[in-house]
SEDRENDREN-979657 format. One record per residue (C-alpha): x, y, z; residue in three letters; residue number from 1. Coordinates in Angstrom, 1 decimal, always signed. Example, Ala and Ser with C-alpha at 12.3 -4.5 7.8 and 13.67 -1.06 7.14 Angstrom:
<rs>
px:+12.3	py:-4.5	pz:+7.8	resn:ala	resi:1 $
px:+13.7	py:-1.1	pz:+7.1	resn:ser	resi:2 $
</rs>
This chain:
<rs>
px:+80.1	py:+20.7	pz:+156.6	resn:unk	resi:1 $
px:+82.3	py:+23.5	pz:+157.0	resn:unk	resi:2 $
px:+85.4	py:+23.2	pz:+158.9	resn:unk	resi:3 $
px:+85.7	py:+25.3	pz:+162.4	resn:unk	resi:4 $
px:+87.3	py:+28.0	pz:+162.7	resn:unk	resi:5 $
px:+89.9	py:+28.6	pz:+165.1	resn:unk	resi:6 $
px:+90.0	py:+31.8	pz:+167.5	resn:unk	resi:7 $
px:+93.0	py:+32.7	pz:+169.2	resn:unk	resi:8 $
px:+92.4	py:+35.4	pz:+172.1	resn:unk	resi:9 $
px:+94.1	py:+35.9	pz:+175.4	resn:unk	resi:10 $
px:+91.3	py:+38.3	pz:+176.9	resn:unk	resi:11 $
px:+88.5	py:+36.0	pz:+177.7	resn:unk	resi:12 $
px:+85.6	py:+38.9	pz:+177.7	resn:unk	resi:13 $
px:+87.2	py:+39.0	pz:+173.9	resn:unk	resi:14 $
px:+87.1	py:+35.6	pz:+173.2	resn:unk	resi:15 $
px:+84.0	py:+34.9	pz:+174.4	resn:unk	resi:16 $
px:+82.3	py:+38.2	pz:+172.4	resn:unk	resi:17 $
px:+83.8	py:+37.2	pz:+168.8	resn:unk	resi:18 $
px:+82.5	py:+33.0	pz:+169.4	resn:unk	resi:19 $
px:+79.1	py:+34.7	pz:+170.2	resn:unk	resi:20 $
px:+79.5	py:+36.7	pz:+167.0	resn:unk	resi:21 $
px:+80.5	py:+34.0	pz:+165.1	resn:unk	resi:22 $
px:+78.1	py:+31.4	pz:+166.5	resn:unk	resi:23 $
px:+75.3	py:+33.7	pz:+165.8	resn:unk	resi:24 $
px:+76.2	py:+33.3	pz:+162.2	resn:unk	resi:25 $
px:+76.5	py:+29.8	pz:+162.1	resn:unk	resi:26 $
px:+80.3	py:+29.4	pz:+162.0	resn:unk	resi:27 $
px:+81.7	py:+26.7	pz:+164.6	resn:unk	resi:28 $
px:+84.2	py:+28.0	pz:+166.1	resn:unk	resi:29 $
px:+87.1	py:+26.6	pz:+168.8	resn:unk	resi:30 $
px:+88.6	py:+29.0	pz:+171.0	resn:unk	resi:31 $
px:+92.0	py:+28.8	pz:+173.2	resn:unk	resi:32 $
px:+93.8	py:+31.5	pz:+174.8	resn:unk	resi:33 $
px:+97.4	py:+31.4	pz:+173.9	resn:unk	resi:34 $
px:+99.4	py:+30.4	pz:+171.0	resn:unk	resi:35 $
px:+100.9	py:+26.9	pz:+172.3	resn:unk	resi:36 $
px:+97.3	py:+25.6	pz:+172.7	resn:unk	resi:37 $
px:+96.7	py:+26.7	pz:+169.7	resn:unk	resi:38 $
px:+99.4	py:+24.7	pz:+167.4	resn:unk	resi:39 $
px:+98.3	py:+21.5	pz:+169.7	resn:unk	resi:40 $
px:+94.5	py:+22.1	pz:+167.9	resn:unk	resi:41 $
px:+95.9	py:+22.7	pz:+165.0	resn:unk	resi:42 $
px:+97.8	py:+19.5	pz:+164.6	resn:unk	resi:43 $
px:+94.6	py:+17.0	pz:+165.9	resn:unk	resi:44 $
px:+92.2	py:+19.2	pz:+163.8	resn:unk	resi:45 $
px:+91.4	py:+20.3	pz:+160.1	resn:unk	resi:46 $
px:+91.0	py:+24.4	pz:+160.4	resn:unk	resi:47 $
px:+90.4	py:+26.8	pz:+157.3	resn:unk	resi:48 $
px:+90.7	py:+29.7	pz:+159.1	resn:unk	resi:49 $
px:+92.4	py:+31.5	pz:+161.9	resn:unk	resi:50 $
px:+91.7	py:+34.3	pz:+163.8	resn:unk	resi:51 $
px:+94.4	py:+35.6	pz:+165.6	resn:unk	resi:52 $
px:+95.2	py:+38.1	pz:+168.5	resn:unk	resi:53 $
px:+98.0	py:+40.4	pz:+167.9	resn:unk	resi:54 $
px:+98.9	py:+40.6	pz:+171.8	resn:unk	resi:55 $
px:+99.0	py:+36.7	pz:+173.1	resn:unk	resi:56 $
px:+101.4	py:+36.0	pz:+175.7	resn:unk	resi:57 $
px:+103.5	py:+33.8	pz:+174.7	resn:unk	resi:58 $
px:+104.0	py:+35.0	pz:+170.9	resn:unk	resi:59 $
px:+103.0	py:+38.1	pz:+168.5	resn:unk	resi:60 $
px:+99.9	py:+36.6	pz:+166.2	resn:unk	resi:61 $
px:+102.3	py:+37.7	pz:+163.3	resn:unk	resi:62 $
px:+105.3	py:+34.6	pz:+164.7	resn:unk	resi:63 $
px:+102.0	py:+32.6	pz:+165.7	resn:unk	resi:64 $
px:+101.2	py:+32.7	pz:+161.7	resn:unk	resi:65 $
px:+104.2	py:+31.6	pz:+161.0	resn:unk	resi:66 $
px:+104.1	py:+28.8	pz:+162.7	resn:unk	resi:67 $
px:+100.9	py:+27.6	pz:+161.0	resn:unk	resi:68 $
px:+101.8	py:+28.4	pz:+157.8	resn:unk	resi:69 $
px:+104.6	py:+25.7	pz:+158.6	resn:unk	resi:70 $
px:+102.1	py:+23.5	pz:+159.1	resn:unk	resi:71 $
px:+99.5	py:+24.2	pz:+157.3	resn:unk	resi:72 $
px:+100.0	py:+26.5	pz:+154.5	resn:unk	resi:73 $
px:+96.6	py:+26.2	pz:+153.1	resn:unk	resi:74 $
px:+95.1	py:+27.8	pz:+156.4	resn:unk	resi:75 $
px:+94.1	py:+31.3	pz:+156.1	resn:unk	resi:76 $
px:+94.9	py:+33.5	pz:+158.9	resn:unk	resi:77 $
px:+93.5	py:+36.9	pz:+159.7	resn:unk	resi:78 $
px:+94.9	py:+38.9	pz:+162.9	resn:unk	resi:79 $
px:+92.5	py:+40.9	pz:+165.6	resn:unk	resi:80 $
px:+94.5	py:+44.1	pz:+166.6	resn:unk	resi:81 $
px:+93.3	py:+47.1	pz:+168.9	resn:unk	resi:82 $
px:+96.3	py:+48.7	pz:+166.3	resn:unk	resi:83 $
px:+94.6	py:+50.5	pz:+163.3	resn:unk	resi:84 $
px:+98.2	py:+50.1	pz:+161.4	resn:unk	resi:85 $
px:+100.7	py:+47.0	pz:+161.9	resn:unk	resi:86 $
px:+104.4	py:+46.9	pz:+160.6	resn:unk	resi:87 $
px:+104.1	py:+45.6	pz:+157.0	resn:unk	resi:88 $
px:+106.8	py:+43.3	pz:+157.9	resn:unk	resi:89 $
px:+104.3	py:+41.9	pz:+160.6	resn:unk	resi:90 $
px:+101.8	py:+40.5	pz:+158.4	resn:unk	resi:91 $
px:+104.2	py:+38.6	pz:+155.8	resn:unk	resi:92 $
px:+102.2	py:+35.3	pz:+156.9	resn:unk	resi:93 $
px:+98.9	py:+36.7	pz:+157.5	resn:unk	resi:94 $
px:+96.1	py:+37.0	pz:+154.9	resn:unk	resi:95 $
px:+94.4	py:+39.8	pz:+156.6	resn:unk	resi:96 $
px:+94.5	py:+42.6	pz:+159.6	resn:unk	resi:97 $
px:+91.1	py:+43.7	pz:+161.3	resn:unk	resi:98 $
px:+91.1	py:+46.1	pz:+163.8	resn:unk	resi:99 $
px:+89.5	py:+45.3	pz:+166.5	resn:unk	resi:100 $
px:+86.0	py:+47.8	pz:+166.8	resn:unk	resi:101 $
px:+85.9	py:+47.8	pz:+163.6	resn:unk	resi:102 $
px:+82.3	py:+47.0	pz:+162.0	resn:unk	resi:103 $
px:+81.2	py:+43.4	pz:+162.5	resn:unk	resi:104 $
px:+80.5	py:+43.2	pz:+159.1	resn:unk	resi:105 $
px:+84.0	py:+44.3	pz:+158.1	resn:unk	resi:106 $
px:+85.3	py:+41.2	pz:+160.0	resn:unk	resi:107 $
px:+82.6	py:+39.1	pz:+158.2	resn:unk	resi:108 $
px:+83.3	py:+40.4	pz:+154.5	resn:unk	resi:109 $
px:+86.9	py:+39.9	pz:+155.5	resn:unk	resi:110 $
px:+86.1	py:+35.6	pz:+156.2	resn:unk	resi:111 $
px:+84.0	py:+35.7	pz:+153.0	resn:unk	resi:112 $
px:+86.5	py:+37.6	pz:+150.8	resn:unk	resi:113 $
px:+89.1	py:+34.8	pz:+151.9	resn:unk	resi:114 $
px:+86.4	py:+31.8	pz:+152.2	resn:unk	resi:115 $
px:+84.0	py:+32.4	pz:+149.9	resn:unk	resi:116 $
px:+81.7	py:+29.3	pz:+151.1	resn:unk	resi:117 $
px:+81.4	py:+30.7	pz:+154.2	resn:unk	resi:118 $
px:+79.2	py:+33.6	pz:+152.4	resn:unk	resi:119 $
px:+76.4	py:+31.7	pz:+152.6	resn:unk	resi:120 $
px:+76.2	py:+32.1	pz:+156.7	resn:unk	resi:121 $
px:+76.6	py:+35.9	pz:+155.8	resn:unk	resi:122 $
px:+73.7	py:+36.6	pz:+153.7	resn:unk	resi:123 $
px:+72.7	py:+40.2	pz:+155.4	resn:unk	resi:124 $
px:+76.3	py:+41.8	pz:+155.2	resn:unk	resi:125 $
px:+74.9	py:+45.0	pz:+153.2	resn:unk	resi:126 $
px:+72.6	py:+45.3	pz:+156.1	resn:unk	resi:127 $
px:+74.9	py:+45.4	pz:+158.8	resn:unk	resi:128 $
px:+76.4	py:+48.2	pz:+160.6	resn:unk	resi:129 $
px:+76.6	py:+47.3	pz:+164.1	resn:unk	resi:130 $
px:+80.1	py:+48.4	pz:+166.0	resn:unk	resi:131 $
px:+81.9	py:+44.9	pz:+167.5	resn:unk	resi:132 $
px:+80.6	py:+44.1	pz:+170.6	resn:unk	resi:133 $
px:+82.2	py:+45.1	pz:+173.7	resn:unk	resi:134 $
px:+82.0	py:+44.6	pz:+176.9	resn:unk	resi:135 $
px:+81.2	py:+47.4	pz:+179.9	resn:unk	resi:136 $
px:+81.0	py:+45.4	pz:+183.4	resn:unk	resi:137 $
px:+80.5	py:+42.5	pz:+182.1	resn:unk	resi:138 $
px:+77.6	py:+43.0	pz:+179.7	resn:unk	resi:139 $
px:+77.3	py:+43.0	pz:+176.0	resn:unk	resi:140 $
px:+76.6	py:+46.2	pz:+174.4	resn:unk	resi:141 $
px:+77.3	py:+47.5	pz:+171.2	resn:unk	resi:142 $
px:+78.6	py:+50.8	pz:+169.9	resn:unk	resi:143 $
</rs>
């Protein structure tokens, strides 16, 4: 079984859109909304991955990586960002940057390119070139 993967998002329309995403590829996923929750389910559970907001509220997703990699430097991390280009110096502890509304299956190549078991819940990558979902009054669509 493959372990969860965590999601880190303040903005719950977010959150709630990339679990859908990922659930609808198979991936079990556990979601919180700030960084402090966040190293509470790291230390009572066994992540791979990380997907973090750039924005939380309580820390940057760059300091939150930092603080994983403390605890568990085997953990690969890859931070959400409505900021095409971060500050190099920002992602010193994080294996990846995806923009957020970028292709779905850019963020999906990006999870299998750092965990390739998880390729296997991917199989139609080539295939896809659906926009992120978003959210306009409260409904899915995509662009």
């Amino acid at each position: 079984m493959i372990s969860p993967i965590l999601c880190v998002e303040d903005d719950a329309e977010q959150r709630t859109l990339i679990q859908a995403i990922l659930d609808h590829f198979g991936f079990h996923v556990r979601t919180t909304e700030n960084a402090h929750q966040a190293l509470e389910l790291i230390l009572d559970s066994d992540f791979q991955l990380a997907l973090l907001d750039y924005d939380l509220p309580d820390m940057t997703g760059a300091q939150l990586a930092q603080e994983i990699r403390a605890i568990t430097p085997e953990m690969r991390i890859i931070v959400l960002s409505g900021r095409v280009d971060l500050p190099a110096g920002e992602l010193t502890y994080v294996d990846a940057h995806v923009a957020k509304g970028s292709p779905i299956s850019e963020l999906m190549e990006t999870i299998c390119s750092l965990l390739p078991q998880y390729r296997k819940h991917v199989p139609l990558l080539g295939l896809m070139r659906t926009q992120m979902l978003r959210t306009d009054n409260g409904r899915c669509r995509t662009q």
